[in-house]
C-alpha positions as CSV (number, residue, x, y, z in Angstrom):
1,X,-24.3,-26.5,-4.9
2,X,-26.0,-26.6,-8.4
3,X,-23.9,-28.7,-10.9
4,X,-23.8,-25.7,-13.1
5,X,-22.6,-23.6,-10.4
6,X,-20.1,-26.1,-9.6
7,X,-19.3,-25.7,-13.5
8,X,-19.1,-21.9,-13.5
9,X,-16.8,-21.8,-10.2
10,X,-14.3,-24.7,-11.7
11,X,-14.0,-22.0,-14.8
12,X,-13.5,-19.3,-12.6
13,X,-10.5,-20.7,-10.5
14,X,-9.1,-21.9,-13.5
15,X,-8.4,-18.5,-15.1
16,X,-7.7,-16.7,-11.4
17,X,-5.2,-19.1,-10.9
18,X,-3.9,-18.6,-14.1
19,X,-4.2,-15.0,-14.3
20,X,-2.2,-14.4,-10.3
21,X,0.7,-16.8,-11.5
22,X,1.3,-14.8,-14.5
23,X,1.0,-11.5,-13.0
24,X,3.4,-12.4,-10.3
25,X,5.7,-14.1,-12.6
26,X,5.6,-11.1,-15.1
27,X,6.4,-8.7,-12.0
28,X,9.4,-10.8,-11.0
29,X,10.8,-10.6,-14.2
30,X,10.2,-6.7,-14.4
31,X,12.2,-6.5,-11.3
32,X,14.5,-8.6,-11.7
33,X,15.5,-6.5,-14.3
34,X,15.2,-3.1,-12.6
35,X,17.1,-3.7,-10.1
36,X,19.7,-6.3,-11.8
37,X,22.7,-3.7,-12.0
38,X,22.1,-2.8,-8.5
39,X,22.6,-6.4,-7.2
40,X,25.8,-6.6,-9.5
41,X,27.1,-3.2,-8.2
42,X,26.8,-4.2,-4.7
43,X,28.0,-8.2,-5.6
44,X,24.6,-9.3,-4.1
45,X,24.5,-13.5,-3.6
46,X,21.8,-15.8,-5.1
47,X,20.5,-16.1,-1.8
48,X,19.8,-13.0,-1.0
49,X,18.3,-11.7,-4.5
50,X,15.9,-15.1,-4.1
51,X,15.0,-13.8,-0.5
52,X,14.1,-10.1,-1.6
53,X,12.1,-11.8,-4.7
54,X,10.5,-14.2,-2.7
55,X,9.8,-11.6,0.4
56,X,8.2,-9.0,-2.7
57,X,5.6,-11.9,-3.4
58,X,3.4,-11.1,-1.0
59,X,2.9,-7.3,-1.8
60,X,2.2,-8.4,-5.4
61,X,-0.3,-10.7,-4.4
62,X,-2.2,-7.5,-2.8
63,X,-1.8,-5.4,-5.4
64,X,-2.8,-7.8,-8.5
65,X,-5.5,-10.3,-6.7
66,X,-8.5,-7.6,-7.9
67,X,-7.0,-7.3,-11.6
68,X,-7.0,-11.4,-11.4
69,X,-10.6,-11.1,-10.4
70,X,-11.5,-8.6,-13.0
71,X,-9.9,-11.1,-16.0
72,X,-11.1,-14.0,-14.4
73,X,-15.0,-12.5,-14.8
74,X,-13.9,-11.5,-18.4
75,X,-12.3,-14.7,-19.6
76,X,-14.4,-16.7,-17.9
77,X,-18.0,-15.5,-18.9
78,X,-16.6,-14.5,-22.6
79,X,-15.8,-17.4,-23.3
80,X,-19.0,-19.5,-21.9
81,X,-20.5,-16.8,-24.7
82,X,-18.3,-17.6,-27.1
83,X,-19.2,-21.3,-27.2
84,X,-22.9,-20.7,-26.8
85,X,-23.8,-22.0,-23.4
86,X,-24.7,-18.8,-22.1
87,X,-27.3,-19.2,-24.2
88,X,-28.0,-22.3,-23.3
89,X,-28.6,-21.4,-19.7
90,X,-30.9,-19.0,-20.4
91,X,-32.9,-21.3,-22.6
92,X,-32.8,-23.1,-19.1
93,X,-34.4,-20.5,-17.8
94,X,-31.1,-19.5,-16.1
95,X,-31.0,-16.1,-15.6
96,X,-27.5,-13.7,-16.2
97,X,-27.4,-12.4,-12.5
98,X,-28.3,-16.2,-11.1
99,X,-25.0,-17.0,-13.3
100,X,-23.4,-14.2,-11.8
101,X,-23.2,-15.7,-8.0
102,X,-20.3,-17.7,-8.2
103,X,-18.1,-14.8,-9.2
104,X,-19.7,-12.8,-6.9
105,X,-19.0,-15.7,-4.1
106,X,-15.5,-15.9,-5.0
107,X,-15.0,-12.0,-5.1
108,X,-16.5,-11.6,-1.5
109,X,-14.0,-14.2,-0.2
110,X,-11.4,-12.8,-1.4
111,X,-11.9,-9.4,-0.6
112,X,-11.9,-10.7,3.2
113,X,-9.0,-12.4,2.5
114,X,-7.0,-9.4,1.0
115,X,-8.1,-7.3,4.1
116,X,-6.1,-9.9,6.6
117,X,-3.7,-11.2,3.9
118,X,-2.4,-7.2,3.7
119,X,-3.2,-6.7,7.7
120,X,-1.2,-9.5,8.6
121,X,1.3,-10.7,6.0
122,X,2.5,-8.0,3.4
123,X,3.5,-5.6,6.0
124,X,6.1,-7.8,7.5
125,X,6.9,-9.4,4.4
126,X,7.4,-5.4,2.8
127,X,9.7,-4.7,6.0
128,X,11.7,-7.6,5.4
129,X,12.4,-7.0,1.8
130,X,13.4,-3.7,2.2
131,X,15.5,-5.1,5.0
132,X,17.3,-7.2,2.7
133,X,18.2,-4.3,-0.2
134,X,18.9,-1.3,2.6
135,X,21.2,-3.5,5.1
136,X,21.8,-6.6,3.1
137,X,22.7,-5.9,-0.3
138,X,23.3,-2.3,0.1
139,X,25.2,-2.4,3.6
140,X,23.5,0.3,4.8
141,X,23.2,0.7,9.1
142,X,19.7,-0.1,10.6
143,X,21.3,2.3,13.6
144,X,17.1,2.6,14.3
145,X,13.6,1.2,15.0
146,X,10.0,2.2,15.1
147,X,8.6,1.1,18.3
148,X,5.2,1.7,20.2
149,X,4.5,4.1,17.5
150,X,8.0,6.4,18.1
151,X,11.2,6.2,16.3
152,X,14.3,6.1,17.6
153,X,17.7,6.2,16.3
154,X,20.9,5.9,17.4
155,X,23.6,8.2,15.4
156,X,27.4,9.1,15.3
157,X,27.0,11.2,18.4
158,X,23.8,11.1,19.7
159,X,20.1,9.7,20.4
160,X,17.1,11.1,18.4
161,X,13.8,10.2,19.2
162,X,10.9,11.5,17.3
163,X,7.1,11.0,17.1
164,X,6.5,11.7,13.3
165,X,8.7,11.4,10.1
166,X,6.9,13.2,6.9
167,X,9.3,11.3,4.4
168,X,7.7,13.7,1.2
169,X,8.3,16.7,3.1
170,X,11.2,15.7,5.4
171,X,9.8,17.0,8.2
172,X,10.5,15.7,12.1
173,X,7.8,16.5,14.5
174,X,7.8,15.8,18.3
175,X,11.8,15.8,18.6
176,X,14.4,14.8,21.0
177,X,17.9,14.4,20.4
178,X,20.6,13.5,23.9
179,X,23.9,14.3,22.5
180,X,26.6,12.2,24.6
181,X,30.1,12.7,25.6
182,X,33.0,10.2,24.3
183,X,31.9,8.4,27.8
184,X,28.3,8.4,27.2
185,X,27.4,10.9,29.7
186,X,24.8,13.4,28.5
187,X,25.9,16.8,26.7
188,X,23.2,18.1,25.0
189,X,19.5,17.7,25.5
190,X,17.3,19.2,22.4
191,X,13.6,19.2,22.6
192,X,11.9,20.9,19.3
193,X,8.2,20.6,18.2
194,X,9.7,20.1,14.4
195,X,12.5,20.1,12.4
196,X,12.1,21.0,8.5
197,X,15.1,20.2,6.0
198,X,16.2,23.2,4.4
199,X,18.9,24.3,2.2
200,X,20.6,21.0,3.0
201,X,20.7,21.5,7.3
202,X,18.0,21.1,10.1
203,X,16.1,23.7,11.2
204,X,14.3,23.5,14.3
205,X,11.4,25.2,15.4
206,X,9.9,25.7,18.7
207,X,13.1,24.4,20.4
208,X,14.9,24.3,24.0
209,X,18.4,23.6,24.3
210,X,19.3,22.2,27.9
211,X,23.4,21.9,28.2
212,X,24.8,19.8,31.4
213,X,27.8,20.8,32.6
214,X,30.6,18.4,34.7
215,X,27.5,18.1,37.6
216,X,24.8,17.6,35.9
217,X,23.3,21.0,36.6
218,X,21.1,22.2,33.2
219,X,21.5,25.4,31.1
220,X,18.4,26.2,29.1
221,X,17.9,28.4,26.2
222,X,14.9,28.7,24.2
223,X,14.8,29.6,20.5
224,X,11.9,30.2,17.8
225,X,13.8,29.2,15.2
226,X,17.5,27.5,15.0
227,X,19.4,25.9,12.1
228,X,20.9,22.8,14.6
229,X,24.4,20.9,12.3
230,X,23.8,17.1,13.2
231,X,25.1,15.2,11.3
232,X,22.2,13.1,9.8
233,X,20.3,13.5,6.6
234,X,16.7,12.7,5.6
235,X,18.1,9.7,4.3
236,X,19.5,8.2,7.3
237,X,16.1,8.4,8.9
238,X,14.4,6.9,6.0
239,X,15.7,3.4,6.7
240,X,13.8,3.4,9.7
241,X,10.4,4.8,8.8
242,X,7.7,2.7,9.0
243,X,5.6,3.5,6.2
244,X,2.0,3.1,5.7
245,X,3.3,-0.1,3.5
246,X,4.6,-1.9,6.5
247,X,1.4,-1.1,8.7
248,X,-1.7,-3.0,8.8
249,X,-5.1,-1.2,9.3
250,X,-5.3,-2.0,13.3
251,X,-1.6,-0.7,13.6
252,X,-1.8,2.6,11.8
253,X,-5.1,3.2,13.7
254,X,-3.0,2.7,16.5
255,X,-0.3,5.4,15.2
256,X,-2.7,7.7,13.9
257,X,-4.8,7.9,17.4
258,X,-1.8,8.2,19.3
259,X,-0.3,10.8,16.9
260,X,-3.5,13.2,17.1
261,X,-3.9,13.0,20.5
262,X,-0.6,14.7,20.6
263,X,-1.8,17.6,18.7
264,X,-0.3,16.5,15.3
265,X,-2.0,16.5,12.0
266,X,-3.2,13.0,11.1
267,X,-4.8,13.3,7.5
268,X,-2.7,12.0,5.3
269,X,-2.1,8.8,7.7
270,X,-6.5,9.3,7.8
271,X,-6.2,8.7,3.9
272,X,-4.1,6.0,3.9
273,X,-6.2,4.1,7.0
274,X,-9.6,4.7,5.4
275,X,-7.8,3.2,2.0
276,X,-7.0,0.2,3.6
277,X,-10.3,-0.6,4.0
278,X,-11.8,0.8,0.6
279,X,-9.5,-0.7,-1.4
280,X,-10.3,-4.7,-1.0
281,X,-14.4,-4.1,-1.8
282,X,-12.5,-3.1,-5.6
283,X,-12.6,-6.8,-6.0
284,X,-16.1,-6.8,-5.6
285,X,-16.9,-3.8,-7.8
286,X,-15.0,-5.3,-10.9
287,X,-16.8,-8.0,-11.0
288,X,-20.0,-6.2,-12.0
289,X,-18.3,-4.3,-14.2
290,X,-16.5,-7.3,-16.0
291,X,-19.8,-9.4,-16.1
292,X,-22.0,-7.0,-18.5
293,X,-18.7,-6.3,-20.7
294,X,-17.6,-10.2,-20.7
295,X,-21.3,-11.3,-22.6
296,X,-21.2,-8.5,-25.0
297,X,-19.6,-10.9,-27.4
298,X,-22.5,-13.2,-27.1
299,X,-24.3,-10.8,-29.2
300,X,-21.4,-8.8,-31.0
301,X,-18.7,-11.7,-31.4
302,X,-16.4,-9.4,-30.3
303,X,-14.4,-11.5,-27.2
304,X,-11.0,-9.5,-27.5
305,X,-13.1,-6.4,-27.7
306,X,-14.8,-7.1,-24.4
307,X,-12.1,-8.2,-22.6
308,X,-10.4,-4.9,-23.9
309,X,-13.1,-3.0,-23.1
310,X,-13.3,-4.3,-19.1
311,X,-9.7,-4.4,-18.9
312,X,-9.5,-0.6,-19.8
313,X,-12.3,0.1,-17.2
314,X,-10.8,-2.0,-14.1
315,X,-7.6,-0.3,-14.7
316,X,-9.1,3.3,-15.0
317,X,-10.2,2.3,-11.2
318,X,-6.6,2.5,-10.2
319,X,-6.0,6.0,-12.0
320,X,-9.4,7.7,-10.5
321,X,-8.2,5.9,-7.0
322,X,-4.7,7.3,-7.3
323,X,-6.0,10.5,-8.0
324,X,-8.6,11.1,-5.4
325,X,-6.2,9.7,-2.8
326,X,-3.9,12.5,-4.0
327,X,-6.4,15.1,-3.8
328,X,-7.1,14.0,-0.6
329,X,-3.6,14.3,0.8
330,X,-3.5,17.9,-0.7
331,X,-6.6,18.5,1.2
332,X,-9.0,19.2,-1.7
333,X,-11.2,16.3,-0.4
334,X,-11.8,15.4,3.1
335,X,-9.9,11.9,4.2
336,X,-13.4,9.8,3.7
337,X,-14.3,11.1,0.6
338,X,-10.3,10.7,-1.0
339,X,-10.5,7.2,0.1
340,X,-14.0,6.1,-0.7
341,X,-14.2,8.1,-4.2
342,X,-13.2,6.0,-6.6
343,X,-15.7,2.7,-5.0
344,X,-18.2,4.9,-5.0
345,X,-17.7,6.4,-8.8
346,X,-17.0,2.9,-9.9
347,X,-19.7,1.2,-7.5
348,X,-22.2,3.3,-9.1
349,X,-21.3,2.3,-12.3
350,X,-20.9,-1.3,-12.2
351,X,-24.6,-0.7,-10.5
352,X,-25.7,0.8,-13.9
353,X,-23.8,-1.6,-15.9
354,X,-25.4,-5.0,-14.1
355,X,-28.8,-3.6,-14.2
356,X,-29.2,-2.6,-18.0
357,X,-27.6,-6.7,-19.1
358,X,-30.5,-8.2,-20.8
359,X,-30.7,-11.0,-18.4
């Protein structure tokens, strides 16, 4: 490695360091506050408000590492503009895209690391911090788990099992529920291909009711349409559902093959799995959009300018993402296209951007 390289890269850690510290530290403090007069209504202990800080850590980490590479280009570039050596380089016949690589080197590493850091560690660390405000602080039952893909919970009277939770449209899909006896012999069996909350009750579509009597022996009755009084709400099964938060890529693959080779409709779990894999390549992106925007002030002077400039731009990335991710789950845009938008919006114009520097 080139002693100048060595140079630019030293910079470079410098201000990412810098720049993930404060953005986690500013986050924590933002909670903190948020959710202080929830801890204090529900007489939370030190320990457990440090746990659900220190579990949230990791999902911040994923969400603020490509904004740290986006300031880290800015700062670090502006301000080898600012005191001339920039132009230095170049008089060195060091070229702006030659200058470029070490950024570029750091962005591709961590975009792989962002890929397994949020396949392996955020989802668990996201369960167990949500773990800690549901059932710890707010003494709420886990009576429930998601396992091989299902989720199954256990309520006042009875056993539901069900392949699918849409927690924006409380809908269940793929249902069972055994309703027991006081001696935990089986009552009721219910078998429903959904269950849409309405009106504040269940109602079940698609359903058969089988009803065992003292020797076991089944009475069936099928129904179109039911409204079925159990007691359980959406929000009772929302402390179980594994959202697409507490996944990594391989698992929700996982879900969403098994889930749509049951017949059920798998695109906005499509969006969500073709995001994961979109989204860390965003590191990569704004750093050739921060590069041309950090060495405008080598020609205008204007350093707070650029950096504004390239801030406002990175952070437009998240709006057009949000957006098209949006659009896809309303099924304007195909999955792909919802997921892959905003890189390839952004992609093309970082392209533009890198090209046109005057090297």
């Amino acid at each position: 490695m080139k002693l100048i390289d060595k140079y630019i890269l030293k910079e470079f850690l410098r201000f990412f360091l810098i720049t993930c510290i404060t953005f986690i530290a500013l986050y924590l403090i933002i909670d903190f506050f948020e959710k202080f007069r929830m801890f204090m209504s529900n007489h939370a202990t030190p320990a457990q408000m440090a746990s659900y800080f220190f579990y949230s850590i990791p999902f911040i980490i994923s969400m603020t590492l490509p904004v740290a590479i986006l300031l880290s280009t800015l700062l670090t570039y502006s301000f080898l503009s600012k005191f001339s050596e920039i132009t230095a380089m170049k008089a060195n016949g060091i070229s702006l895209y030659r200058m470029a690589v070490p950024a570029l080197v750091v962005a591709a590493i961590v975009s792989v690391f962002l890929f397994f850091f949020t396949e392996l560690v955020t989802p668990a660390s996201v369960m167990k911090r949500d773990h800690i405000i549901k059932v710890d602080v707010q003494k709420q039952k886990a009576l429930g788990f998601f396992k091989q893909n299902e989720i199954w919970y256990r309520g006042h009277n009875a056993i539901y099992n069900f392949k699918m939770f849409d927690i924006e449209k409380n809908i269940l899909r793929g249902i069972t529920i055994n309703q027991l006896n006081p001696d935990f012999t089986l009552n009721t069996r219910i078998d429903a291909e959904r269950a849409e909350w309405k009106n504040n009750q269940w109602v079940f579509y698609n359903l058969m009711i089988a009803t065992f009597n003292q020797n076991y022996a089944p009475s069936l009755q099928w129904h179109k349409e039911k409204v079925i009084a159990i007691p359980e709400q959406p929000n009772d099964f929302k402390i179980i559902q594994k959202d697409v938060e507490k996944m990594g890529y391989f698992e929700l693959r996982r879900y969403v093959n098994k889930v749509r080779a049951e017949g059920y409709d798998t695109s906005g779990y499509l969006i969500d799995l073709y995001g994961k894999i979109s989204f860390p390549f965003v590191c990569m992106i704004l750093v050739f959009i921060g590069m041309p925007f950090s060495v405008r002030s080598e020609r205008s002077g204007g350093l707070m300018q650029s950096l504004a400039m390239g801030i406002f731009i990175g952070f437009s990335y998240w709006i057009v993402h949000a957006f098209s991710m949006s659009l896809g789950k309303s099924g304007i845009l195909p999955a792909f296209a919802a997921a892959w938008a905003s890189n390839i919006l952004f992609g093309g114009l970082a392209a533009y951007l890198f090209y046109r520097m005057r090297t």
